[in-house]
C-alpha positions as CSV (number, residue, x, y, z in Angstrom):
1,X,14.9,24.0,1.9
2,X,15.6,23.0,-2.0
3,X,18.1,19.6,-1.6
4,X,19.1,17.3,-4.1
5,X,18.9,13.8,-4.2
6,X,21.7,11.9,-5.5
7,X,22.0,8.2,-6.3
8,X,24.1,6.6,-3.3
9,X,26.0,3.6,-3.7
10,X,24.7,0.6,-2.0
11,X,27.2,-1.8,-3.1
12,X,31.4,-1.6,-2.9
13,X,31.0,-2.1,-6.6
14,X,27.9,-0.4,-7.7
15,X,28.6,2.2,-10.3
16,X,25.5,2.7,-11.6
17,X,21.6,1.8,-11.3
18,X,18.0,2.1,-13.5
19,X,15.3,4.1,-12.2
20,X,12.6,1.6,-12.3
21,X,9.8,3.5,-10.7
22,X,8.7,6.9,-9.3
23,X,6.1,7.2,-6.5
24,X,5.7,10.4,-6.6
25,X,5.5,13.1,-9.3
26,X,6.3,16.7,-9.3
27,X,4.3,18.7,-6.9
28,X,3.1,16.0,-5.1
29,X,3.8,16.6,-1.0
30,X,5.6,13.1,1.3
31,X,6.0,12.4,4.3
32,X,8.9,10.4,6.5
33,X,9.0,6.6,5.5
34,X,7.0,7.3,1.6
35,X,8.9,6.1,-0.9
36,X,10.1,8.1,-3.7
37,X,11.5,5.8,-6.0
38,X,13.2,2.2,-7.0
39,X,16.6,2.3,-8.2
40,X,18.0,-1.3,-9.9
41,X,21.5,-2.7,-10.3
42,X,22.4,-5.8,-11.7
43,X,22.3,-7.4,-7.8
44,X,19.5,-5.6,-6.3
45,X,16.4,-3.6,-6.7
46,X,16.3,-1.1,-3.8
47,X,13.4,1.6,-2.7
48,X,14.4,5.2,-1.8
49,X,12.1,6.7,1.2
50,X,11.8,9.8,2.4
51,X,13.6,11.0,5.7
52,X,11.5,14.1,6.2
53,X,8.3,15.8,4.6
54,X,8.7,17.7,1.7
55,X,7.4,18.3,-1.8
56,X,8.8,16.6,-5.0
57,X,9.5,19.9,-7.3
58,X,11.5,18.0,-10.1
59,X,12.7,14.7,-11.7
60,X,16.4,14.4,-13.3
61,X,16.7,11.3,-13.8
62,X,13.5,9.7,-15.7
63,X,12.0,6.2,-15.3
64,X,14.3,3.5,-17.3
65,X,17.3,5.9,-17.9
66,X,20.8,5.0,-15.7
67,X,22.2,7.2,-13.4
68,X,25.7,7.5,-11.8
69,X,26.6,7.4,-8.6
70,X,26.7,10.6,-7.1
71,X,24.0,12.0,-9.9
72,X,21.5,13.9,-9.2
73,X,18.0,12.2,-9.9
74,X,15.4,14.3,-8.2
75,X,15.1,17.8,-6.4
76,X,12.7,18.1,-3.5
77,X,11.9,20.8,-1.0
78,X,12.6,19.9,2.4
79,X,10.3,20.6,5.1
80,X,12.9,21.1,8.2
81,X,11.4,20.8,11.8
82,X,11.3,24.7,13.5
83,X,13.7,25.1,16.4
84,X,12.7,25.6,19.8
C-alpha cells in the first residue's frame, strides 16, 4: 500500500526540523525497527524507524533541506500483514 510519511512533531513547539540523514534510498526494501532517516530541530536529533516492511519508492524532502510539520518527506510502499 503507497503511504506517505510526514514529519511528526515531537516537541509542543517544534515547527520544523532538517533532514540530516537518509538510511535508505529509493528502491531499497526495510524491515520493522530499520531506520529511515534523522530529522534535527534546534533541541534534538531524532531517528525515524520503520513500523512495517516496505520499500522506499521516493524522497520529498532531501538531506539538509527543512521540512514542516505535517510535510510530506518520503513515500514508501507498505507491505501490510495478509488477513486470516
Amino acid at each position: 500500500m503507497r503511504t506517505s510519511l510526514k514529519l511528526a512533531r515531537v516537541g509542543m513547539n517544534m515547527e520544523e526540523a532538517t533532514i540530516v540523514k537518509w538510511h535508505k534510498q529509493p528502491g531499497e526494501r526495510f524491515g520493522p525497527g530499520d531506520r529511515l532517516y534523522d530529522f534535527e530541530t534546534e533541541k534534538v536529533t531524532e531517528e525515524v524507524e520503520a513500523t512495517a516492511p516496505g520499500t522506499l519508492l521516493e524522497i520529498s524532502v532531501t538531506e539538509g533541506a527543512v521540512a514542516q510539520v505535517g510535510q510530506v518527506v518520503c513515500v514508501v510502499d507498505v507491505e501490510l500483514a495478509a488477513k486470516t
